[in-house]
Gaussian input, Z-matrix of N, CA and C with variables (Angstrom, degrees):
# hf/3-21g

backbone

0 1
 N
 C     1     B1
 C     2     B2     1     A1
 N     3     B3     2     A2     1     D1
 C     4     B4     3     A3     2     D2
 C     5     B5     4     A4     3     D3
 N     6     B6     5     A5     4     D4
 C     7     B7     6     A6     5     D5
 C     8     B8     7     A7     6     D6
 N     9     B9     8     A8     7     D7
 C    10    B10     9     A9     8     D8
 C    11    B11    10    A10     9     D9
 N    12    B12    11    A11    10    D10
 C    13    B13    12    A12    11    D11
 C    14    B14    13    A13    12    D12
 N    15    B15    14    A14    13    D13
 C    16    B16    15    A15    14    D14
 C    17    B17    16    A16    15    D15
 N    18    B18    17    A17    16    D16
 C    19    B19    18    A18    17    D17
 C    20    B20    19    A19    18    D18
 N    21    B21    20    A20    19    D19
 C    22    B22    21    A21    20    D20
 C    23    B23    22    A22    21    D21
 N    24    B24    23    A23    22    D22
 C    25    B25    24    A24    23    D23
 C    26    B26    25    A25    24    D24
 N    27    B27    26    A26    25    D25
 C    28    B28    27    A27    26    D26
 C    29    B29    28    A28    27    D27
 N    30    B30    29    A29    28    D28
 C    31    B31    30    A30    29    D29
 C    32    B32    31    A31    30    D30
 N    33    B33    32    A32    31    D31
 C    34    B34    33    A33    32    D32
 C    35    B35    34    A34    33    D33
 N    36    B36    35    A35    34    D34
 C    37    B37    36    A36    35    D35
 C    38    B38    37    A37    36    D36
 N    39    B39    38    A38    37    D37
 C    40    B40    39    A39    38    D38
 C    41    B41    40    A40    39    D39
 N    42    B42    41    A41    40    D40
 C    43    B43    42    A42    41    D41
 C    44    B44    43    A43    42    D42
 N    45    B45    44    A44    43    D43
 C    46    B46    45    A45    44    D44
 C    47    B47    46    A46    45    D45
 N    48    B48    47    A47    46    D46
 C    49    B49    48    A48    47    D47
 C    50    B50    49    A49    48    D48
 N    51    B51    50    A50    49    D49
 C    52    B52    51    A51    50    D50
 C    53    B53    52    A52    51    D51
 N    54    B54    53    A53    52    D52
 C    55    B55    54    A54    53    D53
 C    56    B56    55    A55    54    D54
 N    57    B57    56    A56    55    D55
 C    58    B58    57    A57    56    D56
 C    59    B59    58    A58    57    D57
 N    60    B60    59    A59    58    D58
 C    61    B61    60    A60    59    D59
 C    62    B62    61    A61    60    D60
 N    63    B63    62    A62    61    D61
 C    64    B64    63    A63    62    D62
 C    65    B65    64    A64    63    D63
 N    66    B66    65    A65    64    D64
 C    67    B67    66    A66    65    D65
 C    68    B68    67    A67    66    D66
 N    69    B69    68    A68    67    D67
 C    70    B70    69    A69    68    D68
 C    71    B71    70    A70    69    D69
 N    72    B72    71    A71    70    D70
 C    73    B73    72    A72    71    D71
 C    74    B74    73    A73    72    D72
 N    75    B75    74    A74    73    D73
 C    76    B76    75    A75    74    D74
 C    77    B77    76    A76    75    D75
 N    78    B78    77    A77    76    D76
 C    79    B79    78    A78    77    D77
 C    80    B80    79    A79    78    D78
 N    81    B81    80    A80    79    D79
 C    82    B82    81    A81    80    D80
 C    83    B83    82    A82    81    D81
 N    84    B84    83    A83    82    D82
 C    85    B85    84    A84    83    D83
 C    86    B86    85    A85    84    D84
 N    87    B87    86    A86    85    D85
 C    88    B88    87    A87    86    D86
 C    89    B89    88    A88    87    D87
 N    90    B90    89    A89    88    D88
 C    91    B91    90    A90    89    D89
 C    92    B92    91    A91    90    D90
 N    93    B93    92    A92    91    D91
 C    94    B94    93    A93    92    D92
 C    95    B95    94    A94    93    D93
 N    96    B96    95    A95    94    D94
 C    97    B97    96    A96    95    D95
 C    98    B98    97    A97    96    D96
 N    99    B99    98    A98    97    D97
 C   100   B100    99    A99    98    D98
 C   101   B101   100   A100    99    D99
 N   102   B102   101   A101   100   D100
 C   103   B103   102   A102   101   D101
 C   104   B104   103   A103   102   D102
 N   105   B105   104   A104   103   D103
 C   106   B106   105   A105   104   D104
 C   107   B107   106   A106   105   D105
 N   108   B108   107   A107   106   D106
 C   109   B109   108   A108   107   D107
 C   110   B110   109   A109   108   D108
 N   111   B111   110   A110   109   D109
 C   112   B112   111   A111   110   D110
 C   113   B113   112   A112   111   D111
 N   114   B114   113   A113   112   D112
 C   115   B115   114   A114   113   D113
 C   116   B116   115   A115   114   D114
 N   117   B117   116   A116   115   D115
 C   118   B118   117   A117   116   D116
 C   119   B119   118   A118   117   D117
 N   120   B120   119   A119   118   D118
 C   121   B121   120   A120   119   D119
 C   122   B122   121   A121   120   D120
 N   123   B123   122   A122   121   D121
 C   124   B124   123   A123   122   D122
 C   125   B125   124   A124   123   D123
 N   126   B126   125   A125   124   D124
 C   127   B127   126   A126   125   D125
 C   128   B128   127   A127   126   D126
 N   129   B129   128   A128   127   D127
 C   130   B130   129   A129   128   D128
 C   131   B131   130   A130   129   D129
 N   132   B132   131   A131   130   D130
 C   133   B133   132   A132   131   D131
 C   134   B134   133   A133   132   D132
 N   135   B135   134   A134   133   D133
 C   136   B136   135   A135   134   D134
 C   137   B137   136   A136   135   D135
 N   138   B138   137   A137   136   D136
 C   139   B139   138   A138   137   D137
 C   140   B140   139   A139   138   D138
 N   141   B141   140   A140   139   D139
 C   142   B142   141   A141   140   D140
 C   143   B143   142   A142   141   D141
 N   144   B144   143   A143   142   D142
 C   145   B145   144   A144   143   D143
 C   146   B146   145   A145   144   D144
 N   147   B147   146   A146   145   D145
 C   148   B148   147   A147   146   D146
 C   149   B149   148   A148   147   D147
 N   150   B150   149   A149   148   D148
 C   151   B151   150   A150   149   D149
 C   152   B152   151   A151   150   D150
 N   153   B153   152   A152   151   D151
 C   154   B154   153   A153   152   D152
 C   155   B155   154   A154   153   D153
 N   156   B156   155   A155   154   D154
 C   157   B157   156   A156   155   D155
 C   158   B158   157   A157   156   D156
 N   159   B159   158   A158   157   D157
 C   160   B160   159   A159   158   D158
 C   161   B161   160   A160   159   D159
 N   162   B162   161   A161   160   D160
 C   163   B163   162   A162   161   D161
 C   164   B164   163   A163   162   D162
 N   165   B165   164   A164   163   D163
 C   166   B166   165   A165   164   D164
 C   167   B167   166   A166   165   D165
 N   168   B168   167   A167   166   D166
 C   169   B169   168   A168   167   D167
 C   170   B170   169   A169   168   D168
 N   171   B171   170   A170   169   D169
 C   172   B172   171   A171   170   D170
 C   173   B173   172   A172   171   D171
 N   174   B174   173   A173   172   D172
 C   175   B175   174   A174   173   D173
 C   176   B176   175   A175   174   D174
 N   177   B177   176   A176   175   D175
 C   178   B178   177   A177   176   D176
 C   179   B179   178   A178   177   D177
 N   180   B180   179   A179   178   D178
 C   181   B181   180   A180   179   D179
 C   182   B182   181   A181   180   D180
 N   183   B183   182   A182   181   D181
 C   184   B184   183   A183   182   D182
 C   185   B185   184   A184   183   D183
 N   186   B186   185   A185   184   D184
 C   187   B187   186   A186   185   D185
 C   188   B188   187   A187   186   D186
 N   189   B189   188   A188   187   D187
 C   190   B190   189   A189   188   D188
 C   191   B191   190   A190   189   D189
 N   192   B192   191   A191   190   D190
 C   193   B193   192   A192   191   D191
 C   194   B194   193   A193   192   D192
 N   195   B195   194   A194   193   D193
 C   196   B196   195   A195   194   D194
 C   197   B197   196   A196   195   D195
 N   198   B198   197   A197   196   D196
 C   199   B199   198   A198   197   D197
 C   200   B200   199   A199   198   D198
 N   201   B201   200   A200   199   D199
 C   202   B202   201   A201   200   D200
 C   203   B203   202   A202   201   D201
 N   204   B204   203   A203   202   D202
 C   205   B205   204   A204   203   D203
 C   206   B206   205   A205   204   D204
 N   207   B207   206   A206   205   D205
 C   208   B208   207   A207   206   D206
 C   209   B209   208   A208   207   D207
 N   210   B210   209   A209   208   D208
 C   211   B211   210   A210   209   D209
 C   212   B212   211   A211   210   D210
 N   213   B213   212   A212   211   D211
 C   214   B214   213   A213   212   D212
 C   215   B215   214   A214   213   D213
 N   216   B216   215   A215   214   D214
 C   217   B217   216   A216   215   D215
 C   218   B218   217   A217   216   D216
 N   219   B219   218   A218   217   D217
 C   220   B220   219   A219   218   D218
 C   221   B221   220   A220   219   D219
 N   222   B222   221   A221   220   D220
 C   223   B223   222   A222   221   D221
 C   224   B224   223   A223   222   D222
 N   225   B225   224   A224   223   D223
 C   226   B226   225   A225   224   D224
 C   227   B227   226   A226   225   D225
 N   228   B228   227   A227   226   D226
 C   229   B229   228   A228   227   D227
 C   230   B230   229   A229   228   D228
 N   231   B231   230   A230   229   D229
 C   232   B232   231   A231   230   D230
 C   233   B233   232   A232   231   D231
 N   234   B234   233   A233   232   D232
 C   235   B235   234   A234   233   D233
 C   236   B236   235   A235   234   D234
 N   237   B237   236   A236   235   D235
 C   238   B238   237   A237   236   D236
 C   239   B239   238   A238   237   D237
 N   240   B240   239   A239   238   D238
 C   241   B241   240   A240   239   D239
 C   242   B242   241   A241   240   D240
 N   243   B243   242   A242   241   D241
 C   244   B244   243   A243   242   D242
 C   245   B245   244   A244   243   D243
 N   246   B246   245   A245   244   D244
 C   247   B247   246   A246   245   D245
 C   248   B248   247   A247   246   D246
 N   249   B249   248   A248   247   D247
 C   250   B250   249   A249   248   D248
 C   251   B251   250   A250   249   D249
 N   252   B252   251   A251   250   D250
 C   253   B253   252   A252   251   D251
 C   254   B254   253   A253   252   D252
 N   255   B255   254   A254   253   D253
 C   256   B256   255   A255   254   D254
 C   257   B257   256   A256   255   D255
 N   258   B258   257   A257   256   D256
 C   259   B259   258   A258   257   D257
 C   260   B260   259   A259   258   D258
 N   261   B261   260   A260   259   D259
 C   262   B262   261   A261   260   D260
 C   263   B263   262   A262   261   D261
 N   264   B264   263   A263   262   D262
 C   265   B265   264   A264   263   D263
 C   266   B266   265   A265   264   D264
 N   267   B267   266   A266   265   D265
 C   268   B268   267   A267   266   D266
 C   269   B269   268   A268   267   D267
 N   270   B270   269   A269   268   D268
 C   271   B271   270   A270   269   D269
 C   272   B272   271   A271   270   D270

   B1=1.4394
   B2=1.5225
   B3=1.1642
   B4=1.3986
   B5=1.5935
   B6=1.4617
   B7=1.2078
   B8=1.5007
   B9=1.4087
   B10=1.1788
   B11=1.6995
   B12=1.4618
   B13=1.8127
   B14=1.1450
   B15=1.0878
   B16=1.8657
   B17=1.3947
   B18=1.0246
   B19=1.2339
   B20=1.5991
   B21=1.4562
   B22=1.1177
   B23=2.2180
   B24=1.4133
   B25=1.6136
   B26=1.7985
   B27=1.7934
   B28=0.8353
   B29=1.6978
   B30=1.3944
   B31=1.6511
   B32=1.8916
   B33=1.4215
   B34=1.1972
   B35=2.1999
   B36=0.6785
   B37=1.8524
   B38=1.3023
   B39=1.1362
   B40=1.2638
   B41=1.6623
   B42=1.3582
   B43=1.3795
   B44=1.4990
   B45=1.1204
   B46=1.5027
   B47=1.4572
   B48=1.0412
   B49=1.6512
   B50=1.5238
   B51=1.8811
   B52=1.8890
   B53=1.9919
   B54=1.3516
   B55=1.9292
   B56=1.2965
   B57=1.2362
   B58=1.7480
   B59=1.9376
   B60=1.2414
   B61=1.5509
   B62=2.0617
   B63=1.5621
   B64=1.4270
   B65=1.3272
   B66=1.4566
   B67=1.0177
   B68=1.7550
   B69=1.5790
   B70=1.4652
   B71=1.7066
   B72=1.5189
   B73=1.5092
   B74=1.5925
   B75=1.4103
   B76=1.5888
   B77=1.9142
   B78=1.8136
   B79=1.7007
   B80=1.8412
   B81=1.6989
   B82=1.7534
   B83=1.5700
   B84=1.1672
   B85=1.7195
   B86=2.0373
   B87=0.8408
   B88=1.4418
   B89=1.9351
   B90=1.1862
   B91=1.7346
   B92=1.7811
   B93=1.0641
   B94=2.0172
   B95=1.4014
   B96=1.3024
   B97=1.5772
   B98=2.0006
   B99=1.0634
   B100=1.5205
   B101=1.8535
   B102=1.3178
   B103=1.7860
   B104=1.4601
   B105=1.7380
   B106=1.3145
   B107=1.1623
   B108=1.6885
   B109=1.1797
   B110=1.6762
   B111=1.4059
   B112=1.8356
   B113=1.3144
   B114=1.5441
   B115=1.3431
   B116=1.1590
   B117=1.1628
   B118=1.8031
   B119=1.6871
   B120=1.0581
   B121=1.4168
   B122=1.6784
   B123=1.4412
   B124=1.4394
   B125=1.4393
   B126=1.1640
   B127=1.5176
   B128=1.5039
   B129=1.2089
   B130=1.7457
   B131=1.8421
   B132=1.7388
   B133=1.1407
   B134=1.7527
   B135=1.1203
   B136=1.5011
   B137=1.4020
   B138=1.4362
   B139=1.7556
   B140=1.8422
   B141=1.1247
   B142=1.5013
   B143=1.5608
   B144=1.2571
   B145=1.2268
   B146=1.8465
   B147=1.3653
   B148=1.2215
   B149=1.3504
   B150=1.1860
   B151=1.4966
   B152=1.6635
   B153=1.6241
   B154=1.1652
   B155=1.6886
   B156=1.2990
   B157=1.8123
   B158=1.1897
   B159=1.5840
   B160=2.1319
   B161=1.9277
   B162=1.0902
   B163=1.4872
   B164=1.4044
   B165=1.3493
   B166=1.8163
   B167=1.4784
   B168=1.9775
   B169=1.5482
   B170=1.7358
   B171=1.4161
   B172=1.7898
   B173=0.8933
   B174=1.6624
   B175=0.9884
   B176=1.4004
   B177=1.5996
   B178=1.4690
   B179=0.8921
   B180=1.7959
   B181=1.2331
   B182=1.6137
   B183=1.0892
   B184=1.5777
   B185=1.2629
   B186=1.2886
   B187=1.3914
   B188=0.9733
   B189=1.6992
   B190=1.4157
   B191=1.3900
   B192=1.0755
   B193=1.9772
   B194=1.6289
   B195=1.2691
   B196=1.4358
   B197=1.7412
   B198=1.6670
   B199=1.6824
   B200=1.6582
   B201=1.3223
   B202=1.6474
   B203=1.4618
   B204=1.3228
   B205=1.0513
   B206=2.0848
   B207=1.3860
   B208=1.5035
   B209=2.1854
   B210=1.3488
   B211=1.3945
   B212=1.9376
   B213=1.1411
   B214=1.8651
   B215=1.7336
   B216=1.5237
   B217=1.5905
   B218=1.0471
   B219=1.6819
   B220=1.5372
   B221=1.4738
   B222=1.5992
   B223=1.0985
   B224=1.4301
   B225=1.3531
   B226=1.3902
   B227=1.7176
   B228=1.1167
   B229=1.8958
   B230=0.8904
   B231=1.4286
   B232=1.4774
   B233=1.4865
   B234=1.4060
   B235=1.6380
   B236=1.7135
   B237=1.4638
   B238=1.5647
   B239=1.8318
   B240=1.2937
   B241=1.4446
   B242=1.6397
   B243=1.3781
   B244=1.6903
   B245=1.3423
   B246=2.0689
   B247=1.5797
   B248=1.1454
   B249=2.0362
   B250=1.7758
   B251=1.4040
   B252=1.5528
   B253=1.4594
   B254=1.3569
   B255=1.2036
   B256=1.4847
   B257=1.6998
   B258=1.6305
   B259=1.4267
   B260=2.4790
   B261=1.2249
   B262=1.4907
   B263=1.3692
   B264=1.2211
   B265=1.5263
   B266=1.3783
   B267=1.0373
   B268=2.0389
   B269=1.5091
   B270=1.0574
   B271=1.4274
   B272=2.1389
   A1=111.27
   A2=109.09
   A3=108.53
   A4=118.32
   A5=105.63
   A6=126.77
   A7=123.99
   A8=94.63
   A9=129.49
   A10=143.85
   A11=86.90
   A12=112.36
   A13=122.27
   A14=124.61
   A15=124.92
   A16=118.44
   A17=158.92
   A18=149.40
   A19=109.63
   A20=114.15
   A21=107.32
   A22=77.76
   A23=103.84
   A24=111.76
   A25=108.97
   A26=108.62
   A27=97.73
   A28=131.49
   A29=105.90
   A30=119.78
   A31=102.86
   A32=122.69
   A33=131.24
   A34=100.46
   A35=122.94
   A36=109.68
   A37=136.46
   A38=127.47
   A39=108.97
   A40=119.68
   A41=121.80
   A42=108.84
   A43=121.94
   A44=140.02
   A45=131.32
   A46=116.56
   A47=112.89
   A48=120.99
   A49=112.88
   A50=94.81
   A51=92.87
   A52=90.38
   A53=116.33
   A54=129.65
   A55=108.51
   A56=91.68
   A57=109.31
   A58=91.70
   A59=107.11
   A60=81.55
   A61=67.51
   A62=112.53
   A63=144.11
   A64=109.93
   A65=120.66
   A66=113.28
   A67=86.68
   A68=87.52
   A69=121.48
   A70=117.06
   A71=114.40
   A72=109.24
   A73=118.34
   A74=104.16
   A75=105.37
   A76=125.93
   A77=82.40
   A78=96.25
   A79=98.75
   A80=80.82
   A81=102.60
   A82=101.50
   A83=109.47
   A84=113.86
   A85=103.52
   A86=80.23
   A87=95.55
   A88=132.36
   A89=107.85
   A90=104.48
   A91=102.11
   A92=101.35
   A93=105.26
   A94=92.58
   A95=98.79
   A96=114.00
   A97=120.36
   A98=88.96
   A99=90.67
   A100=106.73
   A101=118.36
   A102=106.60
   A103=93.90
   A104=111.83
   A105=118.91
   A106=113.67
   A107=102.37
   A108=136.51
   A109=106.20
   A110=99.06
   A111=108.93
   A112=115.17
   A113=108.65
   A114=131.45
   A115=126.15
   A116=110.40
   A117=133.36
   A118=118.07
   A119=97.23
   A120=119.93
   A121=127.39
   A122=113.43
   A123=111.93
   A124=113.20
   A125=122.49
   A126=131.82
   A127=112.37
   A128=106.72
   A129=114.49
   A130=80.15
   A131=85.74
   A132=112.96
   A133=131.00
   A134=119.86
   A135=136.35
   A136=115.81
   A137=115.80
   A138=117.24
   A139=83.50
   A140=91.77
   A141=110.95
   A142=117.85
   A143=115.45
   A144=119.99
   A145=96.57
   A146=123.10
   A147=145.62
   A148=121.66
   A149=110.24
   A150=132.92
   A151=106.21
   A152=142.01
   A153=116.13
   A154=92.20
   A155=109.55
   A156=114.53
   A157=105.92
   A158=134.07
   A159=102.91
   A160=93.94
   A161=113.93
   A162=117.93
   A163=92.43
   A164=116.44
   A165=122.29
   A166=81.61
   A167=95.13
   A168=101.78
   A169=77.18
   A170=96.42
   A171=124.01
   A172=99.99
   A173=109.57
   A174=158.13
   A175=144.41
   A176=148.81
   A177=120.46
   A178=122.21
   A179=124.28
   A180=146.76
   A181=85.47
   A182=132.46
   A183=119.30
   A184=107.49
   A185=110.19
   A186=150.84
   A187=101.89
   A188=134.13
   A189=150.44
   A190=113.85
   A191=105.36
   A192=114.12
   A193=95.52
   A194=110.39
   A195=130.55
   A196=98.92
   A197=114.63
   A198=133.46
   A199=81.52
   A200=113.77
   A201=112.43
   A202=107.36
   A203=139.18
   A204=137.77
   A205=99.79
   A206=108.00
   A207=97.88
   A208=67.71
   A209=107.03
   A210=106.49
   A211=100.57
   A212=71.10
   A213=91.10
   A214=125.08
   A215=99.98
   A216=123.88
   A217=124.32
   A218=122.90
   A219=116.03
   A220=119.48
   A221=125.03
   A222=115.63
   A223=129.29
   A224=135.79
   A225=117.52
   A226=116.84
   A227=102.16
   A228=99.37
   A229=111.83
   A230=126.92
   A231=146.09
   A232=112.52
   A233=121.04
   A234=114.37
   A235=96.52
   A236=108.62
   A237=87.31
   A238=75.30
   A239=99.57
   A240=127.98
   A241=97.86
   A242=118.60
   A243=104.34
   A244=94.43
   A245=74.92
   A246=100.44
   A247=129.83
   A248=97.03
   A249=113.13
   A250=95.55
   A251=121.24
   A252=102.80
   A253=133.92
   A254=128.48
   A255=124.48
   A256=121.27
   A257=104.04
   A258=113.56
   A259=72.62
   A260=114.47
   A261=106.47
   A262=87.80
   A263=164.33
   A264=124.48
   A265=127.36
   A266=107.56
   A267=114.23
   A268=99.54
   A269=121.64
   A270=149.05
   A271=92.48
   D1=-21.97
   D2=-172.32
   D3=-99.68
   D4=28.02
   D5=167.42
   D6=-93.47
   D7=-40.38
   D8=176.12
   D9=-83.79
   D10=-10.06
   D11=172.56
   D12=-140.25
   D13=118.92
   D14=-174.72
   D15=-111.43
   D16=-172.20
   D17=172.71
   D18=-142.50
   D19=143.14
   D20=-142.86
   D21=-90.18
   D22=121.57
   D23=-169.53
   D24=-61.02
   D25=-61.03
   D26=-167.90
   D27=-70.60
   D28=-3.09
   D29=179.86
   D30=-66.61
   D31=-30.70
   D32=-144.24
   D33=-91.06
   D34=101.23
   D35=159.48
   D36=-87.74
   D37=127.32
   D38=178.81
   D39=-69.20
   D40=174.04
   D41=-158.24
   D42=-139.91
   D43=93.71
   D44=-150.18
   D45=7.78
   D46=-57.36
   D47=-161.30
   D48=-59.66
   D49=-36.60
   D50=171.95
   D51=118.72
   D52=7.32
   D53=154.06
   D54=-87.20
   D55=176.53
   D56=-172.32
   D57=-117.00
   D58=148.59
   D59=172.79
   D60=-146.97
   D61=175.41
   D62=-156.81
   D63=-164.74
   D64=167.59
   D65=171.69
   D66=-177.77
   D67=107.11
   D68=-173.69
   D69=-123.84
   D70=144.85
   D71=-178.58
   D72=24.61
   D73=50.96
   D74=163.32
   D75=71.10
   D76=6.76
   D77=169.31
   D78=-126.38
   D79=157.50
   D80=169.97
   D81=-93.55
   D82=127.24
   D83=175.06
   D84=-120.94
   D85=156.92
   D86=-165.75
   D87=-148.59
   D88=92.91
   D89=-152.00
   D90=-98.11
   D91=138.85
   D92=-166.11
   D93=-118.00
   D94=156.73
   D95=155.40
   D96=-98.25
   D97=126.78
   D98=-173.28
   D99=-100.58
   D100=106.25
   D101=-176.38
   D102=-68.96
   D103=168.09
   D104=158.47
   D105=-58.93
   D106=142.23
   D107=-163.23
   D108=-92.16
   D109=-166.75
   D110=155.56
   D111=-60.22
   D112=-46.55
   D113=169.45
   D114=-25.86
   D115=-52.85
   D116=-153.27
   D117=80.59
   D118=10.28
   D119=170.09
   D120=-73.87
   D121=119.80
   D122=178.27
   D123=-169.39
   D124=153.02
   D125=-160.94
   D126=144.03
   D127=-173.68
   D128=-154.09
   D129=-121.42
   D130=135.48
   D131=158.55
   D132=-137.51
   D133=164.69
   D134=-176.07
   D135=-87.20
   D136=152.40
   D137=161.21
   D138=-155.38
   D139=153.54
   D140=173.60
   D141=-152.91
   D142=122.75
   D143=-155.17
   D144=-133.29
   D145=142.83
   D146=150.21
   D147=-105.30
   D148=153.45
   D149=-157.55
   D150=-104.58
   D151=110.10
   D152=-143.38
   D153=-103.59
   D154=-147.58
   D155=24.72
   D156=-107.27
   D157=157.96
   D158=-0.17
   D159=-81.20
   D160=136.48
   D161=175.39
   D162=-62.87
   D163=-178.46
   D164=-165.05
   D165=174.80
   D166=147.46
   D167=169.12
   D168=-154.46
   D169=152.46
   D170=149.57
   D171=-121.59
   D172=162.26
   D173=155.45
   D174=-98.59
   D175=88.33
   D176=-164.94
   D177=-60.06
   D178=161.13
   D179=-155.17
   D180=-102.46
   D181=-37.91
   D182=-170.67
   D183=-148.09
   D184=156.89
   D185=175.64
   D186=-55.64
   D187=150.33
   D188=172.34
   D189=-141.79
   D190=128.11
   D191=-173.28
   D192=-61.88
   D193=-51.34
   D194=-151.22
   D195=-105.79
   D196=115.06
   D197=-157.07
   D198=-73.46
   D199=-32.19
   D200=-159.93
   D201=-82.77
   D202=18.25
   D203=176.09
   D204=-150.36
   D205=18.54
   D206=-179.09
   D207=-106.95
   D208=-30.64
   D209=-170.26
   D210=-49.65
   D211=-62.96
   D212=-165.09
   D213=-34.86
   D214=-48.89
   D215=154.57
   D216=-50.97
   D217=-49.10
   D218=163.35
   D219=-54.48
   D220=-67.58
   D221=159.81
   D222=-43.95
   D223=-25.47
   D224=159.78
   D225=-65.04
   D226=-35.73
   D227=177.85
   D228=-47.59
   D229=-74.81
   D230=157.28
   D231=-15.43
   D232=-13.57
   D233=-160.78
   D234=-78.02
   D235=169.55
   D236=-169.33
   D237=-103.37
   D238=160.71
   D239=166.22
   D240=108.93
   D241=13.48
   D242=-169.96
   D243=-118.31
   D244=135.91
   D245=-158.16
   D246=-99.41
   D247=22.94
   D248=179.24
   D249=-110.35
   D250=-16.30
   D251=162.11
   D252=-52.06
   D253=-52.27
   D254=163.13
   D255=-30.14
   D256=-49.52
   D257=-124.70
   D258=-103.23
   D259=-0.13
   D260=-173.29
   D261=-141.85
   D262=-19.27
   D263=125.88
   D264=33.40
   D265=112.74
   D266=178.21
   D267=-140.59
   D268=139.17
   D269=-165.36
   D270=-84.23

């Protein structure tokens, strides 16, 4: 996958806390590090949120080893014409 998605680098800052946050097509995106869990679970994930009304935020469904493709996914959500943004929307 990570052949296949890049993230656009210089849009991205890192951010006191030690995230990446962006601010692309009229959303705040924002990529975390998640340590292992109970789970055994860990990797970098996305939320991207707009300011409304109606304000709207996602969240990713999964974890990414690689920050440059949890990057890449946020900015593709965000892309305008994508037609799972509507339809995965969370308040």
């Amino acid at each position: 996958m990570s052949v296949l998605l890049h993230a656009t680098m210089p849009a991205w800052q890192r951010d006191h806390d030690g995230s990446y946050t962006a601010e692309l097509q009229g959303w705040s995106l924002r990529v975390r590090w998640r340590p292992e869990g109970a789970d055994g679970a860990r990797g970098f994930w996305w939320e991207a949120a707009q300011a409304g009304p109606p304000a709207r935020r996602m969240v990713s469904r999964e974890l990414h080893e690689e920050i440059e493709i949890a990057m890449a996914e946020a900015e593709q959500w965000v892309a305008p014409g994508n037609p799972d943004r509507e339809s995965e929307t969370i308040d």
